[in-house]
C-alpha positions in Angstrom: 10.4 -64.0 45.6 11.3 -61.8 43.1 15.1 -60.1 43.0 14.6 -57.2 45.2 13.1 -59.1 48.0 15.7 -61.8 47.9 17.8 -59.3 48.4 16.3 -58.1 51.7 16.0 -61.3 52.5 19.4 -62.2 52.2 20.5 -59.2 54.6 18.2 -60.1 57.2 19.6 -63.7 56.8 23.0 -61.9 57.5 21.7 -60.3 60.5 20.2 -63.7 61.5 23.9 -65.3 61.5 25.6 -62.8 63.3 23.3 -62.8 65.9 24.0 -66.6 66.6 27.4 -66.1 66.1 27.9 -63.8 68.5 25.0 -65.5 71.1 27.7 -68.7 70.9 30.9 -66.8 70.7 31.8 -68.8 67.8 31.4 -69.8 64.2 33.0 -69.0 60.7 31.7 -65.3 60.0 33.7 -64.5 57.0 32.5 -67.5 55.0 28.6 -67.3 55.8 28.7 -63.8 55.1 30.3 -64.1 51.7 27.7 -67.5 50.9 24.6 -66.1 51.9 23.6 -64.5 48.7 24.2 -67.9 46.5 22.1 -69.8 49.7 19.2 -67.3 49.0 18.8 -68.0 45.5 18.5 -71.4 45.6 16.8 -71.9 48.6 14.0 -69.1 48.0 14.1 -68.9 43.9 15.6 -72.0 42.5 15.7 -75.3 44.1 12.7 -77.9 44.2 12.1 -78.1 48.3 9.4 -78.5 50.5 10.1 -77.6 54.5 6.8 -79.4 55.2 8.2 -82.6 52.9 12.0 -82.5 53.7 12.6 -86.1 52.7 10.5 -86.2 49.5 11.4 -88.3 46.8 11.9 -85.5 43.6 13.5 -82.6 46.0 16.5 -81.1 44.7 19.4 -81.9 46.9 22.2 -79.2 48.5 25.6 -80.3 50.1 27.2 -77.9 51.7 31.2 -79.5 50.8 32.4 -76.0 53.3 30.1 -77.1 56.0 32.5 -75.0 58.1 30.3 -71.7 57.0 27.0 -73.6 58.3 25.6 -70.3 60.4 23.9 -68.8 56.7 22.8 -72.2 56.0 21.2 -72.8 59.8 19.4 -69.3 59.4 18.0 -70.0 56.2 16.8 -73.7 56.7 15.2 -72.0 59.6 13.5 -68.7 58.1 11.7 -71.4 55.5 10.6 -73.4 58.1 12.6 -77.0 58.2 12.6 -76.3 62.0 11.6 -74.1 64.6 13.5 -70.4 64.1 13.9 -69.9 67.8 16.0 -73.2 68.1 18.9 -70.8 66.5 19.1 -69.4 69.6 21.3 -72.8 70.2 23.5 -72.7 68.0 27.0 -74.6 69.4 25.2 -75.0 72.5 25.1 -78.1 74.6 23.1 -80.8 73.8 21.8 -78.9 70.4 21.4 -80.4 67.1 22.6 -77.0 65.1 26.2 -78.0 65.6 29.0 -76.1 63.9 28.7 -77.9 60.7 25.9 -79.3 58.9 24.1 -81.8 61.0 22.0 -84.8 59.0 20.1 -84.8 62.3 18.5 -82.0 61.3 15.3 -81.7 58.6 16.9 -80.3 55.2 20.5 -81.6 55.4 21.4 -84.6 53.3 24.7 -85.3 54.8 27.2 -84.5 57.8 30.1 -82.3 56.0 33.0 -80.5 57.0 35.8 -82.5 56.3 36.9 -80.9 53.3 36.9 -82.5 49.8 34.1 -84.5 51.0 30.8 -82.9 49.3 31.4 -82.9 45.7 32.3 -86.8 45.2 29.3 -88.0 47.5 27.3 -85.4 45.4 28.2 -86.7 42.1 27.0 -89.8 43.6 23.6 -88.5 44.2 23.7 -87.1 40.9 24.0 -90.1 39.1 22.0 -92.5 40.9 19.6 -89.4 39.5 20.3 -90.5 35.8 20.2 -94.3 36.7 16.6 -94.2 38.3 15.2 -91.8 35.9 15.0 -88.8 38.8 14.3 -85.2 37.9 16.5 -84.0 40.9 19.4 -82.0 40.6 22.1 -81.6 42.9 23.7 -78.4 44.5 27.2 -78.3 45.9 29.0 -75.7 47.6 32.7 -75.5 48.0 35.0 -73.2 48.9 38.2 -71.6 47.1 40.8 -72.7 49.6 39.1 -76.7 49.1 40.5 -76.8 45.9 43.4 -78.2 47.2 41.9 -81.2 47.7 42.4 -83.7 45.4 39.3 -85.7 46.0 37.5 -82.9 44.4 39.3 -83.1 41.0 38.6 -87.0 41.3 34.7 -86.2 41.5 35.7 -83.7 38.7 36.6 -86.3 36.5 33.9 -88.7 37.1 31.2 -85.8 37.0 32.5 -85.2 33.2 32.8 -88.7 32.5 29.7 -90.2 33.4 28.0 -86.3 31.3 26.0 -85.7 34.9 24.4 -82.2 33.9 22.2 -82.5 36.7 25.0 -81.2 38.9 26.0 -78.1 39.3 29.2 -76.9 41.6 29.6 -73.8 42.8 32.4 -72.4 44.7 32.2 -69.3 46.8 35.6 -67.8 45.3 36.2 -65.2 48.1 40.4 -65.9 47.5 40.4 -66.1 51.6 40.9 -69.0 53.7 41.6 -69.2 57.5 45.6 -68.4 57.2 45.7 -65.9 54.0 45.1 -65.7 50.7 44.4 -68.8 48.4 47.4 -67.8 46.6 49.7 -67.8 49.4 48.5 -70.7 51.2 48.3 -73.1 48.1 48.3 -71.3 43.9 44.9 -72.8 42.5 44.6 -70.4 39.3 44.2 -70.9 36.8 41.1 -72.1 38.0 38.2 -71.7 35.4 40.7 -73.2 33.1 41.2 -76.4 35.6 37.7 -76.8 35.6 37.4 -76.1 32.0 39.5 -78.8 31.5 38.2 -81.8 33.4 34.9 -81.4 31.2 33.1 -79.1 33.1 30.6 -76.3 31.6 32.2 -73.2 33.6 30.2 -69.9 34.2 32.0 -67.3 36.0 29.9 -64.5 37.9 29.9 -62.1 40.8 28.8 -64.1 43.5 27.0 -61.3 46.0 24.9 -60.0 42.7 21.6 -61.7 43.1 20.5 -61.1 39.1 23.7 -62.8 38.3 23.2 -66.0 40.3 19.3 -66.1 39.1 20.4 -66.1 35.9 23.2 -68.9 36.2 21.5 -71.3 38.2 18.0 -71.0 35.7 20.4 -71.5 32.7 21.2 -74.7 34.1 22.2 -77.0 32.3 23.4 -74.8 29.9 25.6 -77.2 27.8 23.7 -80.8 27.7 26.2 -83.3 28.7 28.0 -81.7 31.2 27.9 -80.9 34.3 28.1 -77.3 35.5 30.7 -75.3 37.9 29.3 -71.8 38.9 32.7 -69.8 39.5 30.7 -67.2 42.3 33.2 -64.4 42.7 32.2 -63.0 45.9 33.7 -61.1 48.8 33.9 -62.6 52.7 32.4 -61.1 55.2 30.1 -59.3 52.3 27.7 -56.6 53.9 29.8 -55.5 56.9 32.5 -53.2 55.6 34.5 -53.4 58.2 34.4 -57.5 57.8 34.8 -57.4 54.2 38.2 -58.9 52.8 39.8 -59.3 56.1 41.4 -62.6 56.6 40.5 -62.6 61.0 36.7 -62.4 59.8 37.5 -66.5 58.9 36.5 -67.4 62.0 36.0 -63.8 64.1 33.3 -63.6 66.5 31.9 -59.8 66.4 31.4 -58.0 70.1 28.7 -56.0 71.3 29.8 -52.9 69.8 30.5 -54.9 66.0 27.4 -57.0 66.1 25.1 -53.3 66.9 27.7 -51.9 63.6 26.5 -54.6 61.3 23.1 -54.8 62.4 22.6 -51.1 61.6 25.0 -51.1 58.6 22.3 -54.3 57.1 19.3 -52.3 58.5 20.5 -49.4 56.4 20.5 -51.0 53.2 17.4 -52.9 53.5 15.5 -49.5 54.5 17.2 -48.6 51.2 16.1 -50.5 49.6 12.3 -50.3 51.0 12.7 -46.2 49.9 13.6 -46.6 46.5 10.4 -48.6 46.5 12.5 -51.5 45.0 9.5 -53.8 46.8 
């Protein structure tokens, strides 16, 4: 896809999440909102997948480390095709394998997450069992801004410098919202480029919702051989509803009939938008 259609796609992907949000009355809308953009490029632009050949050998692997803001990731894994698209119509239901967190269960997800800290050390595993079996693979993790209080993850920092694993790449969806406030208020990380900096990382800092920006970072990758890279991903939860955006309640809000027709028309708007302009 080129840029203007992954950004179409990315709003319909947004429409897709709140609809199976507000079908199960729960899930973590801020979050997914404010992800879906960095989910679309890789998963439509970047990554080496195949729906049809989930398991093969050379695919580039994702970990979602904040499995909490699974609903973009669901909607996604199902648009491509790793399972049926109407099983989202489950989602949190009894008896369903689209739980409210990633699910191995399911074709396209390496590992269970949720428990947070989790995803980066088990993915700088996978990244260096990469390098000692001579794999092309490269390995995706997503974390969130409030996770970085979690001192397993500066462990995995550490090791991912030491052992010069430029075949991963972090990213964390800096939104600077987590479920009781600000990430300031709830627990100071800044200055965080400069921790990351620090531990050996190759740091590239970028707005997070721009879909040229993320193309660009994740295609320079590895831009510094030797090191492995951390995509700081400014972005803004609940991105593409304005009444969502930057409101701390959106962490784990479930829209009503009346705000799930407002954000469905608010998305429509922009992708016919975009359609007039003639931007694809």
């Amino acid at each position: 896809m080129d840029t203007p259609q992954l950004k179409i796609k990315a709003a319909q992907i947004r429409k897709d999440l709140l609809t199976i949000i507000h079908r199960a009355k729960t899930g973590h809308t801020g979050g997914s909102l404010s992800n879906t953009d960095i989910l679309t490029a890789l998963y439509y632009s970047i990554m080496n997948i195949d729906p049809a050949q989930p398991d093969m050998d050379n695919r580039d692997r994702f970990i979602a480390s904040k499995g909490h803001s699974v609903e973009s990731l669901w909607c996604v894994l199902a648009d491509l095709g790793f399972f049926p698209k109407e099983e989202l119509l489950t989602f949190s239901q009894f008896g369903t394998r689209l739980i409210g967190h990633p699910n191995n269960k399911v074709p396209g997800i390496e590992m269970n997450t949720g428990a947070l800290g989790h995803g980066l050390p088990i993915s700088v595993g996978m990244a260096l069992a990469a390098k000692r079996d001579g794999a092309s693979y490269r390995v995706f993790c997503l974390m969130g801004d409030g996770e970085q209080a979690e001192g397993s993850n500066w462990e995995a920092a550490m090791a991912g410098a030491h052992y010069k694993l430029d075949n991963l790449v972090g990213i964390i969806d800096r939104n600077r919202l987590q479920i009781s406030g600000s990430t300031e208020e709830v627990m100071g990380i800044e200055p965080l480029e400069d921790k990351w900096t620090a531990f050996g990382w190759n740091v590239v800092s970028i707005d997070g919702n721009d879909m040229e920006q993320l193309l660009q970072a994740f295609r320079n990758v590895p831009e510094v051989q030797g090191k492995p890279t951390l995509i700081m991903a400014n972005t803004v939860k609940g991105k593409g509803v304005s009444f969502a955006e930057n409101v701390p309640a959106w962490h784990h809000h479930v829209p009503n009939d009346e705000e799930l027709t407002l954000a469905h028309a608010e998305l429509q708007s922009y992708i016919d938008e975009l359609n007039a302009k003639g931007q694809v």
